[in-house]
KELO-350236 format. One record per residue: residue in one letter; x negated, y, z of N, C-alpha, C in turn. Coordinates in steps of 0.001 Angstrom, whole numbers, plus 500000, padded with zeros to 6 digits. Example, Ala and Ser with C-alpha at 12.3 -4.5 7.8 and 13.67 -1.06 7.14 Angstrom:
A486810494310507800487700495500507800486800496700507800 S487150497750507080486330498940507140487100500030507870 
END
This chain:
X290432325892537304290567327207536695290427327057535189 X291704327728534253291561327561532854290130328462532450 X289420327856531230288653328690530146289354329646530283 X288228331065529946288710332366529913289290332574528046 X289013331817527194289822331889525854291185331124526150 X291233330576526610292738330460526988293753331203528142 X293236332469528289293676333263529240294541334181528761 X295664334722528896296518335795528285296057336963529575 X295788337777528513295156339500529497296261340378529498 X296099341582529994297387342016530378297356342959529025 X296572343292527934297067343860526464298072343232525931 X297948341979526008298554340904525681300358340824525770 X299854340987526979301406341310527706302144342594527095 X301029343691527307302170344780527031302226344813525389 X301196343870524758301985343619522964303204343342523146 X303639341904523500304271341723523517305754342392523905 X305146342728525258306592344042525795306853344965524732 X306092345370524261306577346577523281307229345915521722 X306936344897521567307493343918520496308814343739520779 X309078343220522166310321342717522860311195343432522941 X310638344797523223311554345707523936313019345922523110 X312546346130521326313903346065521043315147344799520646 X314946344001521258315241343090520820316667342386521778 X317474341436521864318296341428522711317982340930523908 X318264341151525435319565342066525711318793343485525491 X320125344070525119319730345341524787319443346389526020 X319311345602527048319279346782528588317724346287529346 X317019345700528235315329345133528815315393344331530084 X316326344360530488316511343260531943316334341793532047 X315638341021532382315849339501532223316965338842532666 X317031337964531771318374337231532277318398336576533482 X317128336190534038317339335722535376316558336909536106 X316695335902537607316125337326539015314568336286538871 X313828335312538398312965334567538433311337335695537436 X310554335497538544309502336515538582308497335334538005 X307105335411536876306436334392536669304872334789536370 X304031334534536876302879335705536309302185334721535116 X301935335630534406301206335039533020299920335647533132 X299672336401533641297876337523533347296945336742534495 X296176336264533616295002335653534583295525334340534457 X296280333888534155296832332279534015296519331699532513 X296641330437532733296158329456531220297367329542530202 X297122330499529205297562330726527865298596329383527287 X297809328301527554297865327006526880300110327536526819 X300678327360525479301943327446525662302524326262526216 X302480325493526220302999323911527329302821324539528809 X301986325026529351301415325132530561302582326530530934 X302882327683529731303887329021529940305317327961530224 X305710327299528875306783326626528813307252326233530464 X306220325292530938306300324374532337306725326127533565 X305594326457533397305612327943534519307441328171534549 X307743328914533144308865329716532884310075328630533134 X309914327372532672310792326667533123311202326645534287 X310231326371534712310542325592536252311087327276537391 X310538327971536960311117329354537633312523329561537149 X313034329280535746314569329773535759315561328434536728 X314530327631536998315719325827537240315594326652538696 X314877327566539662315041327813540894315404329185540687 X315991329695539926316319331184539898317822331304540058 X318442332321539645320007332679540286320530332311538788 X319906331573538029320374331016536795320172329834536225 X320224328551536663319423327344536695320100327037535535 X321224327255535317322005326831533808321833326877532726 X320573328684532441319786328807531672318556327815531154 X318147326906532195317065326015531911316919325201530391 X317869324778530013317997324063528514318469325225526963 X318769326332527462318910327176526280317710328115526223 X316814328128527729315427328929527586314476327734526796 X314629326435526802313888325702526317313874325448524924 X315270325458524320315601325367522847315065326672522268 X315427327579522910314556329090522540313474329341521841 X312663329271522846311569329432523282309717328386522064 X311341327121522208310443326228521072310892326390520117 X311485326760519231312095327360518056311177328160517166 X310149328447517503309363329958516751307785329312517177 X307195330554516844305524330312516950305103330770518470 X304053331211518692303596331159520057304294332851520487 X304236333739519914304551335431519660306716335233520249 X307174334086519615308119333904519832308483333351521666 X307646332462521484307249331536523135307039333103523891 X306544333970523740306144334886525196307838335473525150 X308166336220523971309394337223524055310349336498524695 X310607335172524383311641334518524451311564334577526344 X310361334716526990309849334524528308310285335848529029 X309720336690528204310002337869528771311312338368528954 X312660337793527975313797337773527507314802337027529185 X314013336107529601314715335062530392314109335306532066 X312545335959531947311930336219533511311455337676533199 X311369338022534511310253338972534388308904338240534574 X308006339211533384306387338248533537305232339847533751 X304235339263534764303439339751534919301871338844534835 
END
């Protein structure tokens, strides 16, 4: 079980959602059908990266796997969730 400082809480989440929301696609839908929970799970971004990965390579979009990754590492950690939220749904 991760340290609770490395835990993303669900404020967390809905920062982010409300950050995300305007941002592209413009219809808030994820690009894949791949579901990933982040609340109560280890923050650590390597550990999101691995999660979110490995859910789009078994989702109805596996093709996405290398452009969610270039994404995603591109920016700071604020970038790493949207880019998540952008590609799965996260709870």
């Amino acid at each position: 079980m991760p340290d609770d400082q490395h835990l993303i809480d669900e404020d967390q989440i809905a920062a982010i959602q409300y950050i995300a929301k305007d941002k592209p696609p413009s219809n808030n839908d994820p690009m894949t059908d791949a579901v990933v929970q982040l609340t109560g799970e280890d923050g650590n971004a390597f550990s999101i990266l691995g999660r979110v990965r490995h859910a789009i390579r078994e989702s109805d979009h596996p093709e996405l796997e290398d452009a969610f990754w270039h994404e995603a590492t591109s920016g700071d950690y604020d970038h790493l969730l949207q880019t998540c939220m952008r590609y799965v749904e996260v709870n």
